[in-house]
C-alpha positions in Angstrom: 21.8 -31.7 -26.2 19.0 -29.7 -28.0 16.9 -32.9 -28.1 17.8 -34.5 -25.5 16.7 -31.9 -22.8 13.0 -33.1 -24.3 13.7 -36.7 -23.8 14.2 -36.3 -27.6 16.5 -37.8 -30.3 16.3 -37.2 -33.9 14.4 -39.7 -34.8 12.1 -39.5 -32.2 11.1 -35.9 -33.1 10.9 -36.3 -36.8 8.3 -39.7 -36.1 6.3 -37.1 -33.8 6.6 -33.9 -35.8 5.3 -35.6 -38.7 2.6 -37.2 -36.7 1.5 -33.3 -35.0 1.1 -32.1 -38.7 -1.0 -34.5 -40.0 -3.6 -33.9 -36.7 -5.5 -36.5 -35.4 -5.8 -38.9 -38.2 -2.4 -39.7 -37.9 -0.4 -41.9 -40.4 -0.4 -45.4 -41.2 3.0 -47.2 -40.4 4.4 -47.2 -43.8 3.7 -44.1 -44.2 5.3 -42.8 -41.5 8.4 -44.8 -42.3 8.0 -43.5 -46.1 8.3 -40.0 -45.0 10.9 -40.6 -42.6 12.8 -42.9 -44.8 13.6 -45.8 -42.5 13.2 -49.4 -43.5 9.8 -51.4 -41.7 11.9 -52.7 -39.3 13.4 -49.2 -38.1 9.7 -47.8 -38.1 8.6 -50.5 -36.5 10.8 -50.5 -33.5 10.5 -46.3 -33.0 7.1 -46.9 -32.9 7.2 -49.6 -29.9 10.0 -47.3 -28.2 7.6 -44.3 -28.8 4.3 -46.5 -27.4 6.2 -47.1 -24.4 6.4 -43.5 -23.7 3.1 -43.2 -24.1 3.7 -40.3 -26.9 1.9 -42.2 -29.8 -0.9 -44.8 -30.0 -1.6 -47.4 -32.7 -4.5 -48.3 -34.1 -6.2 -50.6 -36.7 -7.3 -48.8 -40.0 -10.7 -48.3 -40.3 -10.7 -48.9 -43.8 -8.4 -51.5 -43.8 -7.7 -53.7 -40.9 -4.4 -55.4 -41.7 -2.7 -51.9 -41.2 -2.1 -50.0 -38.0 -2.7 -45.8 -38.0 -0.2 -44.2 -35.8 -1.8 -41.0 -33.5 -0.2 -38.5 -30.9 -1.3 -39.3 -27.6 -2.3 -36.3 -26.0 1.3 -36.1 -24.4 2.7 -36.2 -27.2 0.7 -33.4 -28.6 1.7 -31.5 -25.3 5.7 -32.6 -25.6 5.6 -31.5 -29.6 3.8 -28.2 -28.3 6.1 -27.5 -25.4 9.1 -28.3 -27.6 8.5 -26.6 -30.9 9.0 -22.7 -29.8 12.5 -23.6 -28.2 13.1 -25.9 -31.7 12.0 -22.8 -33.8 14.4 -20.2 -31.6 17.3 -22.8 -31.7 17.0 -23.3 -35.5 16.7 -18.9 -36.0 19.9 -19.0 -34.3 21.7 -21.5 -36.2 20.2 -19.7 -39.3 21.5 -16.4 -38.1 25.0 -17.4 -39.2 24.0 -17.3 -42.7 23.7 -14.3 -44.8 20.9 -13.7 -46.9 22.9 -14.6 -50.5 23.9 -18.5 -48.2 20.1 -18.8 -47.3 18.8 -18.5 -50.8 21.8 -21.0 -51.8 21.3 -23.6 -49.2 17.3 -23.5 -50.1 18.2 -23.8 -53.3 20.2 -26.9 -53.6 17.7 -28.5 -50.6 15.1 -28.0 -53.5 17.3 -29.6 -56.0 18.6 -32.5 -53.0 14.4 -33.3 -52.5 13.5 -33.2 -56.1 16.5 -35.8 -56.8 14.9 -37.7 -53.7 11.4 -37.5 -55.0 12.2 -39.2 -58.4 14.2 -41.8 -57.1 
């Protein structure tokens, strides 16, 4: 329901949140998929769902042609914007529930989950 009152799913956010951070130079596909971790196929597709919506743009590499860069339309930049303070409040809240001995825990073994991840 959070998401979705954006026109928003999971994926869909984390393809354009990613996007947002890196500014306007974007990410080329693979990338994008990489730091998501979704196969070509996934990224692929979320990409033609997301060009559709006119949210994200690709285009060719300008150092190398046979890839595609993927950019934030300006509407996209505008749903990101309009969609990150109510993202950041509902995350506080669900955060809220934690004391401060079960934050430093849960940050803790995230750290240990994403160093595991990183040497895989």
């Amino acid at each position: 329901m959070h998401f979705f009152r954006y026109g928003l799913s999971w994926p869909k956010f984390n393809a354009l949140i990613h996007l947002y951070m890196t500014g306007d130079h974007g990410l080329i596909q693979t990338e994008l998929g990489n730091k998501m971790l979704v196969s070509r196929a996934n990224i692929t597709g979320l990409i033609g769902r997301l060009e559709k919506e006119e949210l994200v743009v690709r285009r060719n590499d300008p150092s190398d042609k046979r890839v595609f860069r993927v950019c934030l339309t300006n509407r996209g930049c505008a749903l990101i914007q309009s969609f990150l303070p109510v993202h950041n409040s509902y995350v506080q809240k669900v955060m809220s529930t934690l004391d401060i001995h079960e934050k430093e825990v849960l940050i803790s073994l995230l750290r240990k989950l994403n160093k595991g991840l990183n040497s895989i």
